[in-house]
N, CA, C and O atoms as a CHARMM CRD file, in Angstrom:
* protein
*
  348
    1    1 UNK  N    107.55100 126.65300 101.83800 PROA 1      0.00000
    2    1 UNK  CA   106.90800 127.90300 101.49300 PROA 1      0.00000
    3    1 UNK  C    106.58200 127.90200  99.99500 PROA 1      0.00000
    4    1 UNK  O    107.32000 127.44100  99.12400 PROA 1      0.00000
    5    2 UNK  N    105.29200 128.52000  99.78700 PROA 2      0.00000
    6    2 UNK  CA   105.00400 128.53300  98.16900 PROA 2      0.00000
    7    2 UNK  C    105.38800 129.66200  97.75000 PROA 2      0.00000
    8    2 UNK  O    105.58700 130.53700  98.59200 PROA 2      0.00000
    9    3 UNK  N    105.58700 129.93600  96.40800 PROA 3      0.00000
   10    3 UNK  CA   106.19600 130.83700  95.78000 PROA 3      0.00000
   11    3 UNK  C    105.09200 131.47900  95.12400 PROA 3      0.00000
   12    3 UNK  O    105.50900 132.63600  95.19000 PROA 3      0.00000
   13    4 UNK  N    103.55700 131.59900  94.31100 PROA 4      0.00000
   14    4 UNK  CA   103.06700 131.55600  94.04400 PROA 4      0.00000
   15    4 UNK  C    101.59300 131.69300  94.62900 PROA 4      0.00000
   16    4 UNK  O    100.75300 132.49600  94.22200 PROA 4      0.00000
   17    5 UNK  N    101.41300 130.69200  95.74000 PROA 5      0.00000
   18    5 UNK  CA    99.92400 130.13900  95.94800 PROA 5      0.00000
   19    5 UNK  C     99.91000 131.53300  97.71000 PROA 5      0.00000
   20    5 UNK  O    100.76900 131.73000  98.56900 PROA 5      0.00000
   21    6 UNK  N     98.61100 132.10200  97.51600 PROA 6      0.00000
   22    6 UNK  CA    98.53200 132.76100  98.63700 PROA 6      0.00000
   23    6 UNK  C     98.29800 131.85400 100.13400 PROA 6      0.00000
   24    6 UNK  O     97.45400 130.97100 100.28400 PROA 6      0.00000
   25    7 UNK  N     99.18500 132.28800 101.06700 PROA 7      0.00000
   26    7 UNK  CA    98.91400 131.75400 102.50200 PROA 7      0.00000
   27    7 UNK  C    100.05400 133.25900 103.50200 PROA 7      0.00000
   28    7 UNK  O    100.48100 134.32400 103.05600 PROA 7      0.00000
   29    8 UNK  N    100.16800 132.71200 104.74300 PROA 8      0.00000
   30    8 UNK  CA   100.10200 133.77700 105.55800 PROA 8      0.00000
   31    8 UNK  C    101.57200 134.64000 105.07100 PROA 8      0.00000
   32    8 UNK  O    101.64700 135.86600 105.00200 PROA 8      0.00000
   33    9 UNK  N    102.86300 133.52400 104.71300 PROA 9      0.00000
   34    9 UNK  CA   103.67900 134.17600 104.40800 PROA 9      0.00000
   35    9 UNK  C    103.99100 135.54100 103.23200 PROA 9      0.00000
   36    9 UNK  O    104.64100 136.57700 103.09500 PROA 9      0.00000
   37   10 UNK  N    102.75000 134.42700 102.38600 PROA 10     0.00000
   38   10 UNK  CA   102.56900 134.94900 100.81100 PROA 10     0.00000
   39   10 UNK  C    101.39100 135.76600 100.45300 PROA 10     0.00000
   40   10 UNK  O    100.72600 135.61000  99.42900 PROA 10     0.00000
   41   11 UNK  N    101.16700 136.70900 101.43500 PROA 11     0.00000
   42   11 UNK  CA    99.11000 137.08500 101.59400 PROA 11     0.00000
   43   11 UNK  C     98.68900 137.39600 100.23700 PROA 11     0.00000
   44   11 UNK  O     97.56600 137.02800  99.89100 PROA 11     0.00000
   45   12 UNK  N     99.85900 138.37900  98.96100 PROA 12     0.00000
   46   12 UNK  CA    99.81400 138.29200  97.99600 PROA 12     0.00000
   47   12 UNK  C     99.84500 137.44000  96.73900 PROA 12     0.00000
   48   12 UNK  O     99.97300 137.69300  95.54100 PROA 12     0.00000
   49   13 UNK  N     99.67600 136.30800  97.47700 PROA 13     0.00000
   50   13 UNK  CA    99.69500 135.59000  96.38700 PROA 13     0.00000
   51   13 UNK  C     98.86500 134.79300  95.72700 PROA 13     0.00000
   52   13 UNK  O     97.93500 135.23500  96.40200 PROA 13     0.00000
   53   14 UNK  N     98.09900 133.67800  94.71700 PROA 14     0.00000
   54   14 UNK  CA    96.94600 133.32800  94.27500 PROA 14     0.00000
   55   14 UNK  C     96.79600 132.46200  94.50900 PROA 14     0.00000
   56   14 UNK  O     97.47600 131.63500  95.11700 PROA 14     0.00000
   57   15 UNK  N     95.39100 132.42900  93.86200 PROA 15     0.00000
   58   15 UNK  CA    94.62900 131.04200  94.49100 PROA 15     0.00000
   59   15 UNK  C     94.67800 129.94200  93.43600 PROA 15     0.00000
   60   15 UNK  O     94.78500 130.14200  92.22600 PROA 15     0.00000
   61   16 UNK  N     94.59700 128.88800  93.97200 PROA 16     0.00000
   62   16 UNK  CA    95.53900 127.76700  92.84500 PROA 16     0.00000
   63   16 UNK  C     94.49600 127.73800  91.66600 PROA 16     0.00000
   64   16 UNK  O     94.94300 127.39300  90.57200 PROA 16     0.00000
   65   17 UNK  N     93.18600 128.05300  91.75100 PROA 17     0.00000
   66   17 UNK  CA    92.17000 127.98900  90.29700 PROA 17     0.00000
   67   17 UNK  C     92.41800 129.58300  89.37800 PROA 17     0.00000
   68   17 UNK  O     91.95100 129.84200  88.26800 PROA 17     0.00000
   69   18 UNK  N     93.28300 130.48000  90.23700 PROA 18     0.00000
   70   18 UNK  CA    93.67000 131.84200  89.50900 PROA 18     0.00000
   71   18 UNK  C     95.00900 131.52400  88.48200 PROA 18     0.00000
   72   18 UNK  O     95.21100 132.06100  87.39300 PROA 18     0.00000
   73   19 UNK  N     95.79600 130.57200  89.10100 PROA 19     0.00000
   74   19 UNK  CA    96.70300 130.52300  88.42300 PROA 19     0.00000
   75   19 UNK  C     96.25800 129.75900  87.14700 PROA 19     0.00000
   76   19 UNK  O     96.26800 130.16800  85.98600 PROA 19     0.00000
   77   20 UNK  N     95.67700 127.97700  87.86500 PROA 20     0.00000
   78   20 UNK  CA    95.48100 127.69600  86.37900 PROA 20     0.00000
   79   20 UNK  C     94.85200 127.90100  85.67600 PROA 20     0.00000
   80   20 UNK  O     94.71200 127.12200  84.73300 PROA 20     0.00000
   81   21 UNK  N     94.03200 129.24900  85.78600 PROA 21     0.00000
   82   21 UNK  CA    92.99400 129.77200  84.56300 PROA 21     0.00000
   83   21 UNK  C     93.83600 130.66800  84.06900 PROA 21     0.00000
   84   21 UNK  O     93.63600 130.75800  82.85800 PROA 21     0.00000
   85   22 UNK  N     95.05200 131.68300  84.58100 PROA 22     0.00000
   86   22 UNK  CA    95.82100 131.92800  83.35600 PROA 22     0.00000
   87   22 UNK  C     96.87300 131.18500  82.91200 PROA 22     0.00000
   88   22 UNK  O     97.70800 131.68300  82.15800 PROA 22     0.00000
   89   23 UNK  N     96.93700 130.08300  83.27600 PROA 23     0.00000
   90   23 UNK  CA    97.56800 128.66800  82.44300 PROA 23     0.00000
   91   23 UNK  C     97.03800 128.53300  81.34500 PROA 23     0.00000
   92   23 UNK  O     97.58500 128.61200  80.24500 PROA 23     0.00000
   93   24 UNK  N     95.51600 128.23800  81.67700 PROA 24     0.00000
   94   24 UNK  CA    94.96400 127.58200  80.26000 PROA 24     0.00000
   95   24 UNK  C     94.92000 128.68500  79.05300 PROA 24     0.00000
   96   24 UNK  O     94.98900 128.55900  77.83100 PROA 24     0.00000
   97   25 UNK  N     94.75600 129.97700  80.02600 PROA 25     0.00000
   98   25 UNK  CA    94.30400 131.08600  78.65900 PROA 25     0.00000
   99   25 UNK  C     95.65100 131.07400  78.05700 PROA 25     0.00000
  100   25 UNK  O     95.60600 131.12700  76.82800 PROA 25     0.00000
  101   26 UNK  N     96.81300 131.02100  78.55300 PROA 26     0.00000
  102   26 UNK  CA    98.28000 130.99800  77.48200 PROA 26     0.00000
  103   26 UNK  C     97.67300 129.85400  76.38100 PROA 26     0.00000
  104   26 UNK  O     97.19200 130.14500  75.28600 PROA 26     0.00000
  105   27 UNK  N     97.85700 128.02500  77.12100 PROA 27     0.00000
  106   27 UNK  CA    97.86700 127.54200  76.34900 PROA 27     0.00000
  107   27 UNK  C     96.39900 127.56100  75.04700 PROA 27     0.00000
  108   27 UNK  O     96.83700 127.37000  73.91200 PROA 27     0.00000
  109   28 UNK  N     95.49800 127.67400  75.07700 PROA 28     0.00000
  110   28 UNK  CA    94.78700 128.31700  74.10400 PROA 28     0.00000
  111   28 UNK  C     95.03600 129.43100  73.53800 PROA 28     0.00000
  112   28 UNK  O     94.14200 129.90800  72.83900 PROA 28     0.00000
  113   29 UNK  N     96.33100 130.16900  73.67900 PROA 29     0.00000
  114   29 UNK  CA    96.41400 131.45100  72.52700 PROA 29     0.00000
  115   29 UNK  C     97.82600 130.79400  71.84200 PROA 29     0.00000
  116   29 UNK  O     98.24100 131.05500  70.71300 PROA 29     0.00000
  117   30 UNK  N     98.54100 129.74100  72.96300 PROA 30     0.00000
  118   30 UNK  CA    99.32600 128.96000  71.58700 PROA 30     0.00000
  119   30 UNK  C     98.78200 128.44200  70.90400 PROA 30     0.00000
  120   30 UNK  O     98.83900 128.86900  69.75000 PROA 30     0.00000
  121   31 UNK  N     97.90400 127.18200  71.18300 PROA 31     0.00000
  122   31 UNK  CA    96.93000 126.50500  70.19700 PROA 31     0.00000
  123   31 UNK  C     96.59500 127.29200  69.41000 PROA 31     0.00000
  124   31 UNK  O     97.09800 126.86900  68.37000 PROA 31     0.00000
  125   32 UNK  N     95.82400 128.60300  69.07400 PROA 32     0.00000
  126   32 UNK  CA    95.16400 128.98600  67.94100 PROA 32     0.00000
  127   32 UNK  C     96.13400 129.42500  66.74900 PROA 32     0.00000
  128   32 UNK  O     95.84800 129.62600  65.56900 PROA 32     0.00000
  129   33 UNK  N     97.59200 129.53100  67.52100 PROA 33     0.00000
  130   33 UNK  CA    99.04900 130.24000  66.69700 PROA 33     0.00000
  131   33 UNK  C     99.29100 128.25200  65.70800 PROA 33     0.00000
  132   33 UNK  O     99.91500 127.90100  64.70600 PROA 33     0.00000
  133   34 UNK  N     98.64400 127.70700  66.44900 PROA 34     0.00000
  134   34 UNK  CA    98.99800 126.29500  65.31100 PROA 34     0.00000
  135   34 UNK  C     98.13000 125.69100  64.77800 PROA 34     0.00000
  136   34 UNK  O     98.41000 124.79500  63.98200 PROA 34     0.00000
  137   35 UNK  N     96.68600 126.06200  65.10900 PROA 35     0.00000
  138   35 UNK  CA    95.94300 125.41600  64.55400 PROA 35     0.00000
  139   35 UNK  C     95.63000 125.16300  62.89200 PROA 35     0.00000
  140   35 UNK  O     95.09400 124.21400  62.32100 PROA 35     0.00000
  141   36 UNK  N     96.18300 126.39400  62.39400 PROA 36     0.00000
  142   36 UNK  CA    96.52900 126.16900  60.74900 PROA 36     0.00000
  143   36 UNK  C     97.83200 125.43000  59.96000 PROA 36     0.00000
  144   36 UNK  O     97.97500 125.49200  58.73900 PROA 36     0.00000
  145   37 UNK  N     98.62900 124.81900  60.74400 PROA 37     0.00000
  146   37 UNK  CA    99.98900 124.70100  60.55800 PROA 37     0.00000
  147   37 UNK  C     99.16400 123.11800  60.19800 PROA 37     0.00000
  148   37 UNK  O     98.32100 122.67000  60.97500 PROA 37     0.00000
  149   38 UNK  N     99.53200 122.45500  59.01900 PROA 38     0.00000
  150   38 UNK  CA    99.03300 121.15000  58.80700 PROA 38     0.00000
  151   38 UNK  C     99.65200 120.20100  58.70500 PROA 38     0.00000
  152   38 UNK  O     99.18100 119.16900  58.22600 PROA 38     0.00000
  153   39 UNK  N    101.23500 120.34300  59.25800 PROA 39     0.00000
  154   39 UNK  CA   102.13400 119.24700  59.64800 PROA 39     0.00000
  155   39 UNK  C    102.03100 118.45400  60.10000 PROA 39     0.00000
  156   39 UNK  O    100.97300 118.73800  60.66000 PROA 39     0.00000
  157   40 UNK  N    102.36300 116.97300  60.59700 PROA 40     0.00000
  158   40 UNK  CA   102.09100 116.12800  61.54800 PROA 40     0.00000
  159   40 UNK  C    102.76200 116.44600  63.35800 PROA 40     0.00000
  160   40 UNK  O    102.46800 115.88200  64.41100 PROA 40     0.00000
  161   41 UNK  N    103.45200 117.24800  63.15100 PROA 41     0.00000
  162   41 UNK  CA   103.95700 117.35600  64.29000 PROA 41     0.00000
  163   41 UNK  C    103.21500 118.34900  65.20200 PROA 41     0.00000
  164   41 UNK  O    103.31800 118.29100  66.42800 PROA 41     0.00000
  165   42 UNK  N    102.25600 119.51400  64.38200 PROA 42     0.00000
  166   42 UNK  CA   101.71000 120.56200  64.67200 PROA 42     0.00000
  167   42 UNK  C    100.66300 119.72400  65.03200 PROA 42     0.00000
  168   42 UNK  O    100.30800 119.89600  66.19800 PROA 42     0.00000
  169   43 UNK  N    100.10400 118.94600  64.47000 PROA 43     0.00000
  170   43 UNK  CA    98.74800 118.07200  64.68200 PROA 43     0.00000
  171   43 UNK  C     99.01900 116.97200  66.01900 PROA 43     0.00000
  172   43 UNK  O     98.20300 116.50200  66.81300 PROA 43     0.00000
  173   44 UNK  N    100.18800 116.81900  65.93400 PROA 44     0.00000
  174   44 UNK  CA   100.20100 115.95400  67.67100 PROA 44     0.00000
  175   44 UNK  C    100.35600 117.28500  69.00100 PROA 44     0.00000
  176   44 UNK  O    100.06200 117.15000  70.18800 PROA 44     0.00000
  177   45 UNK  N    101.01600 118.77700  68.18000 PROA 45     0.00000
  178   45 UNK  CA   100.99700 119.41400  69.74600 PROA 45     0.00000
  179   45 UNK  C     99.75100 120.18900  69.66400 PROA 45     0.00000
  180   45 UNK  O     99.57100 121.10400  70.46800 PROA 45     0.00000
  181   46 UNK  N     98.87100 119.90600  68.76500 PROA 46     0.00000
  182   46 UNK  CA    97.65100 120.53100  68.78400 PROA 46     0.00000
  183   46 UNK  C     96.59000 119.44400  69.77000 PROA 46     0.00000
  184   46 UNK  O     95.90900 119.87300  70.70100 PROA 46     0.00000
  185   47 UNK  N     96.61800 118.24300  69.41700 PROA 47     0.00000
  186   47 UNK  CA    96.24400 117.50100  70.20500 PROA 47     0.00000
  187   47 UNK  C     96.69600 117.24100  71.42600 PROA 47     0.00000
  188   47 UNK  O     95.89900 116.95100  72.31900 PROA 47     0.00000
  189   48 UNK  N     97.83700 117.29600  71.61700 PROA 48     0.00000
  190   48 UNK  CA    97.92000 117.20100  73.64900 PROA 48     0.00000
  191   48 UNK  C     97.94700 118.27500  74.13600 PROA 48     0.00000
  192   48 UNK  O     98.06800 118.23100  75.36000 PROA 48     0.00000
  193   49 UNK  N     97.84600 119.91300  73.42900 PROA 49     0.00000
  194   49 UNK  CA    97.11100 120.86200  73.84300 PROA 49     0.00000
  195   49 UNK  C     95.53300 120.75800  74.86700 PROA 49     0.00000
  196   49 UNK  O     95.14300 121.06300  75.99400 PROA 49     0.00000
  197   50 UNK  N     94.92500 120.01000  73.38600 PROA 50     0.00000
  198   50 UNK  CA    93.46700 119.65300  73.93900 PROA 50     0.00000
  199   50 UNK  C     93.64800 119.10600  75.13700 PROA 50     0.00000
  200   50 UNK  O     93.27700 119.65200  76.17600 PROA 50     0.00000
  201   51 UNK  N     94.21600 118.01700  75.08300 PROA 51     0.00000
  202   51 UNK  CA    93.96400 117.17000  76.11100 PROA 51     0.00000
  203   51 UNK  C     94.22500 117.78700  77.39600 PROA 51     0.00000
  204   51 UNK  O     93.58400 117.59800  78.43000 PROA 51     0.00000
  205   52 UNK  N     95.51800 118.76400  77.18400 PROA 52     0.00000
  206   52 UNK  CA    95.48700 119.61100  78.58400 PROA 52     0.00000
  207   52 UNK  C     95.15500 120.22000  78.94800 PROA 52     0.00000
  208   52 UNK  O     95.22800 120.27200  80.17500 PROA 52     0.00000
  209   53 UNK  N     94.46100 121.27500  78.19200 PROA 53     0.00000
  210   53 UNK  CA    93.15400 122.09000  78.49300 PROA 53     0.00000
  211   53 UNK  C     91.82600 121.05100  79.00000 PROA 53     0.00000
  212   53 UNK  O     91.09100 121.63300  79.79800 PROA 53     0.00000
  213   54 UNK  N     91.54700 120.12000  78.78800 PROA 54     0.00000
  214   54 UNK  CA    90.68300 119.27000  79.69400 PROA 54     0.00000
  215   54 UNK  C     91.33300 118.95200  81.10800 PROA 54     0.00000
  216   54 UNK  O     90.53100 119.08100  82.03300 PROA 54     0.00000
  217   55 UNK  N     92.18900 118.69200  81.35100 PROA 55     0.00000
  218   55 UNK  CA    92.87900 118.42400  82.63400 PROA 55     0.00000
  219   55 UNK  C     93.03800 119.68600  83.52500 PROA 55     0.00000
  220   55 UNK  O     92.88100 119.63100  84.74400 PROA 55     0.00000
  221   56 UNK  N     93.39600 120.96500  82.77800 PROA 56     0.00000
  222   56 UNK  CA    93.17800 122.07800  82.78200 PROA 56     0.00000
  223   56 UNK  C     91.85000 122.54900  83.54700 PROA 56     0.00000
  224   56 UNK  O     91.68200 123.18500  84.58700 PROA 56     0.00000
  225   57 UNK  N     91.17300 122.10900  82.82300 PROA 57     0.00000
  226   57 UNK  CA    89.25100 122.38700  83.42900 PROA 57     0.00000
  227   57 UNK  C     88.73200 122.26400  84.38400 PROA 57     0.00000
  228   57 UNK  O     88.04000 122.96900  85.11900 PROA 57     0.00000
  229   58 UNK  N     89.44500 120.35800  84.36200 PROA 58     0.00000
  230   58 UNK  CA    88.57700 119.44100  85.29800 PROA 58     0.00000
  231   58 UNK  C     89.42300 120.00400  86.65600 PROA 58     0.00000
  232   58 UNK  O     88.83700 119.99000  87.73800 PROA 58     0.00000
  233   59 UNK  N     90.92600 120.53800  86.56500 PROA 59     0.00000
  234   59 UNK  CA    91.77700 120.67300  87.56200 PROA 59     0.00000
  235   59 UNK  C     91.10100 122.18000  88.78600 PROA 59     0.00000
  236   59 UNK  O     91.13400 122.45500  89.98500 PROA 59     0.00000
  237   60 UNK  N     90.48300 122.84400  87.32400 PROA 60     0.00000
  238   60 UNK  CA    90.07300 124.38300  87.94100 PROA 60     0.00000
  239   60 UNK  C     88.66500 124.46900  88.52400 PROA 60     0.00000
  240   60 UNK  O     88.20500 125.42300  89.15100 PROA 60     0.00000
  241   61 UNK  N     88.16500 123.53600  88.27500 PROA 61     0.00000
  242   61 UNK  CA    86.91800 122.90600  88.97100 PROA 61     0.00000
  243   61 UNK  C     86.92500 122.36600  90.09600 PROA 61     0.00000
  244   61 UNK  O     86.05200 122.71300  90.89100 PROA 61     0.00000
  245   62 UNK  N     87.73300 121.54300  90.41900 PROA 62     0.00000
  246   62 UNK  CA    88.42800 120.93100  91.91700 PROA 62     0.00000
  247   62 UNK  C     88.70200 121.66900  92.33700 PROA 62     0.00000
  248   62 UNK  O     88.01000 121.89400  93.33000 PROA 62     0.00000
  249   63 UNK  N     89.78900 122.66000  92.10400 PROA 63     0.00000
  250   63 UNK  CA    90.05800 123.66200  93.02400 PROA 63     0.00000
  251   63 UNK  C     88.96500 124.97000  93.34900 PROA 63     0.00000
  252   63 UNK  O     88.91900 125.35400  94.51700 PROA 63     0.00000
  253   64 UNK  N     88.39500 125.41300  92.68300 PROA 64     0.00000
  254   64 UNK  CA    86.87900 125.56700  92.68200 PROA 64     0.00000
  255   64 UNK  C     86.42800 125.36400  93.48000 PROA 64     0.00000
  256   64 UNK  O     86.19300 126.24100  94.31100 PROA 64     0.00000
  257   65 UNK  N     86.06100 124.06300  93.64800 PROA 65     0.00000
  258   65 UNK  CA    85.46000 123.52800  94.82400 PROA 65     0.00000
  259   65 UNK  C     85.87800 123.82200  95.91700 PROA 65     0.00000
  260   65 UNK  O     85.35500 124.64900  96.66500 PROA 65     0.00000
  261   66 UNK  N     87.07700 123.04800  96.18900 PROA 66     0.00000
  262   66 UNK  CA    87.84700 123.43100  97.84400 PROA 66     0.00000
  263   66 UNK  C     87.66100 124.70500  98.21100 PROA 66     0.00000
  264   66 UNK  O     87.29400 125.00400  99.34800 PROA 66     0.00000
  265   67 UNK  N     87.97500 125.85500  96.97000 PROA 67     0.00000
  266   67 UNK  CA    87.61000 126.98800  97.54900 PROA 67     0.00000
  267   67 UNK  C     86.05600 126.99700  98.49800 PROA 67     0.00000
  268   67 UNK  O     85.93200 127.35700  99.66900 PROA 67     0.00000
  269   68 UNK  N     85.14600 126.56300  97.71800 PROA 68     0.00000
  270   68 UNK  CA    83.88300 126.73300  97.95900 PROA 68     0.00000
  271   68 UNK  C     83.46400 125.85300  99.59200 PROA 68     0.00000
  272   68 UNK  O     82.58600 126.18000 100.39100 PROA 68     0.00000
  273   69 UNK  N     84.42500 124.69200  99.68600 PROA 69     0.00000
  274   69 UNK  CA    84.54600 124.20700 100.55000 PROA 69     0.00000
  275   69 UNK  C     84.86400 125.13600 101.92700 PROA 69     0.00000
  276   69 UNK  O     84.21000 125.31000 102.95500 PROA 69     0.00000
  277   70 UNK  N     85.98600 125.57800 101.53400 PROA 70     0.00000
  278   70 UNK  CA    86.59800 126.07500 102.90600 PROA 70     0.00000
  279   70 UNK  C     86.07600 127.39900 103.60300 PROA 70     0.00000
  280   70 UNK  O     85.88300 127.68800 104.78400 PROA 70     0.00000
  281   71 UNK  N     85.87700 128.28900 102.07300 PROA 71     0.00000
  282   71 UNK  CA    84.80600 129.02100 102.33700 PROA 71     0.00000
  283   71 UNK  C     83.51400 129.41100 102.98900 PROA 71     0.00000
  284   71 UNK  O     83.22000 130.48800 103.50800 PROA 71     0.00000
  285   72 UNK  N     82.66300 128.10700 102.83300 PROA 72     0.00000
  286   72 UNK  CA    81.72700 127.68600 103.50600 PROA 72     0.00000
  287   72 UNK  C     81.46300 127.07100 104.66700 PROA 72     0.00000
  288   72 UNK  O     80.45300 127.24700 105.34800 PROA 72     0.00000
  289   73 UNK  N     82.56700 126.18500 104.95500 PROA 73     0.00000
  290   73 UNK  CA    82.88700 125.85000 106.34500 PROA 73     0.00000
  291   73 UNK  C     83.62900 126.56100 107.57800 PROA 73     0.00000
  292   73 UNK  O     83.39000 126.38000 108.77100 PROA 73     0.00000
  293   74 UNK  N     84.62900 127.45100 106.98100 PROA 74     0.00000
  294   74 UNK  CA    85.54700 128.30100 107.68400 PROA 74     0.00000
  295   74 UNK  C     85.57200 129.71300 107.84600 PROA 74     0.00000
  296   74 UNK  O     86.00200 130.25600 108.86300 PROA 74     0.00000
  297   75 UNK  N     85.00700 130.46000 106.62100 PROA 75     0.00000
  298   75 UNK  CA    84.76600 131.41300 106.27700 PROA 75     0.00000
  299   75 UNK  C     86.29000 131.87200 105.63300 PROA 75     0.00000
  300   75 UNK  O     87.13700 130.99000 105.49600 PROA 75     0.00000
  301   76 UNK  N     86.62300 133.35000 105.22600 PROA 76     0.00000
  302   76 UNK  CA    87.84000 133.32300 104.95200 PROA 76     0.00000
  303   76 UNK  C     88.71500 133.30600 105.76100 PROA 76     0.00000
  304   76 UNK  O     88.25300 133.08700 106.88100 PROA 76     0.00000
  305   77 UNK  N     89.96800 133.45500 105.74800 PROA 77     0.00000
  306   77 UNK  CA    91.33800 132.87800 106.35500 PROA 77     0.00000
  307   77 UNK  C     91.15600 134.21100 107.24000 PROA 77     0.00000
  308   77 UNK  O     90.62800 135.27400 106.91300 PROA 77     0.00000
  309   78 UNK  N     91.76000 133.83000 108.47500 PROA 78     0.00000
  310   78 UNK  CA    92.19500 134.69600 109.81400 PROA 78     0.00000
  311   78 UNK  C     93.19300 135.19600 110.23200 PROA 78     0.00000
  312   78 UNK  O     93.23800 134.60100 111.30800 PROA 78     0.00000
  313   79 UNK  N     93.91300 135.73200 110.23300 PROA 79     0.00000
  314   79 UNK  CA    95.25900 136.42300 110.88800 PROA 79     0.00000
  315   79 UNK  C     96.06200 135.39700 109.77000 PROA 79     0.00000
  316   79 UNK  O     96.66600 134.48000 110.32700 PROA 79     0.00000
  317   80 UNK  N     96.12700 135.41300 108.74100 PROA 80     0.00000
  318   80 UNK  CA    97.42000 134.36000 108.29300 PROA 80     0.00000
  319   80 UNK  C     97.24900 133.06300 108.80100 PROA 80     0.00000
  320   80 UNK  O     98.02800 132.20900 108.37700 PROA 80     0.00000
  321   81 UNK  N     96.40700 132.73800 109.60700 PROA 81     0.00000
  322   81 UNK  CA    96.54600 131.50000 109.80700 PROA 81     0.00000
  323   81 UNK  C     95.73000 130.18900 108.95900 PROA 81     0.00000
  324   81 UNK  O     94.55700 130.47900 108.72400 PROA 81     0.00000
  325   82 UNK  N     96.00300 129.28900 108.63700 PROA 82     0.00000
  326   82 UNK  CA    95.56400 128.18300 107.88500 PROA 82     0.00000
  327   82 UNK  C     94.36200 127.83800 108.42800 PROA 82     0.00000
  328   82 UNK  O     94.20500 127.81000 109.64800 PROA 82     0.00000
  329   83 UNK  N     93.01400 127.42300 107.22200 PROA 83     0.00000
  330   83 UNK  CA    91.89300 127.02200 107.72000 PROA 83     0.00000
  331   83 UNK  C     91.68100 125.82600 107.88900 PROA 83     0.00000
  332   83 UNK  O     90.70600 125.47700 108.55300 PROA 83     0.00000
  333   84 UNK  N     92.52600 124.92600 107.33800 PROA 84     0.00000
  334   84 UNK  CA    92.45400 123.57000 107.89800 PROA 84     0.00000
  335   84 UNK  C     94.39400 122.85900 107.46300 PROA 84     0.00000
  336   84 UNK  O     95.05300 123.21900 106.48700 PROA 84     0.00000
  337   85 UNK  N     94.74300 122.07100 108.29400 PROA 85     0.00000
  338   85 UNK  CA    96.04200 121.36100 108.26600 PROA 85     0.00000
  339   85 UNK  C     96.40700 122.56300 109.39200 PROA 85     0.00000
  340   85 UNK  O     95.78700 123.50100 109.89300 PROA 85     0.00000
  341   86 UNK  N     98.14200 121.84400 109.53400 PROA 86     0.00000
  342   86 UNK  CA    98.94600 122.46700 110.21900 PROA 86     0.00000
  343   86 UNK  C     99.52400 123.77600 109.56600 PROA 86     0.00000
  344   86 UNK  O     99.26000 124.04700 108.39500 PROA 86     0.00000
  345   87 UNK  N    100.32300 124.58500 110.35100 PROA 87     0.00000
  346   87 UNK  CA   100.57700 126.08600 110.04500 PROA 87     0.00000
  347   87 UNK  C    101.91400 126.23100 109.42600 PROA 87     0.00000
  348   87 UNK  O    102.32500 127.34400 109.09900 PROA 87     0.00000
């Protein structure tokens, strides 16, 4: 069972590109809290910031998709039940 991601148990719960778009918006309001800090250490977690906000992107785009996928093929979800896999 997910804790988080909406399905029949969880009807309240989100959709995996909801979550990581308020993932990324945290980590971009830490980033901007360091971007003046001119340490070396601030400058390496400023940089694998970036980098995860790209992974971040490319991740919310995929899921994006599937939405758009299942959407389009299935329409939305039915009685709680799963639009594609087992239940």
């Amino acid at each position: 069972m997910t804790h988080f991601l909406v399905n029949a148990e969880n009807p309240g719960g989100y959709k995996l590109e909801e979550i990581l778009m308020a993932i990324r918006k945290e980590v971009i309001l830490r980033a901007t809290k360091i971007v003046d800090d001119h340490r070396p250490e601030a400058h390496q977690v400023l940089e694998n910031n970036i980098k995860i906000l790209q992974l971040l992107s490319d991740s919310i785009m995929l899921a994006e998709d599937s939405s758009r996928i299942l959407d389009k093929t299935f329409g939305p979800p039915k009685d709680g039940q799963p639009r594609i896999g087992t239940g």
